[in-house]
N, C-alpha and C positions, 0 to 999 in steps of 0.2 A: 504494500500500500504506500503510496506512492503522498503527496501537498497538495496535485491537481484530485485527487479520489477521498484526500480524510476529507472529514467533517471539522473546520473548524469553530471552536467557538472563542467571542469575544470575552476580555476579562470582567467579570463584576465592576470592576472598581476603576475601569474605563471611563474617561471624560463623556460624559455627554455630547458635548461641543464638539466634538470629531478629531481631540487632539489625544496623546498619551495613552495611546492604546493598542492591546497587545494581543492577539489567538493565541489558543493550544490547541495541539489534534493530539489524538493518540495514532503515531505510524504503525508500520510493522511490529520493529521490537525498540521503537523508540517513542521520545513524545516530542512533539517540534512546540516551537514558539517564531512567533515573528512578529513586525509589523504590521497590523492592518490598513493601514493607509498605503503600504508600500510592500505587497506580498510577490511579487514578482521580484522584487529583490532576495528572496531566500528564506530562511526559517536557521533557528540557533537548531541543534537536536540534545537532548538529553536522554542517557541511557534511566528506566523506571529506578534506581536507587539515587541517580542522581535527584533527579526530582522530585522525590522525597525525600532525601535532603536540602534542595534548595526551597520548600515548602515549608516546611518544618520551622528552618534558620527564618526565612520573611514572617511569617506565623509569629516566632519568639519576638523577634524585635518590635512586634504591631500591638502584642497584646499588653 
């Protein structure tokens, strides 16, 4: 599964305004992130343990 076949979704806590905002898919054996104003520019990819730790770490610092 390829960025043009996920399903992306937009973040919660995306601007309204159409600014600072970011997708997640879940790929094959990955999970991508990218720009939603600018998706043809690419997607970061994270292996699933990264992402839950990069989850986790945003999570502690928020709450």
């Amino acid at each position: 599964m390829d960025d043009d076949s996920s399903t992306w979704n937009k973040s919660s806590y995306s601007n309204a305004d159409g600014g600072d905002c970011v997708e997640v898919a879940t790929l094959a054996a990955s999970i991508g992130m990218r720009d939603s104003k600018h998706p043809e520019q690419g997607h970061l990819t994270f292996h699933p343990t990264e992402w839950a730790t990069f989850l986790r770490e945003v999570k502690a610092d928020h709450l």
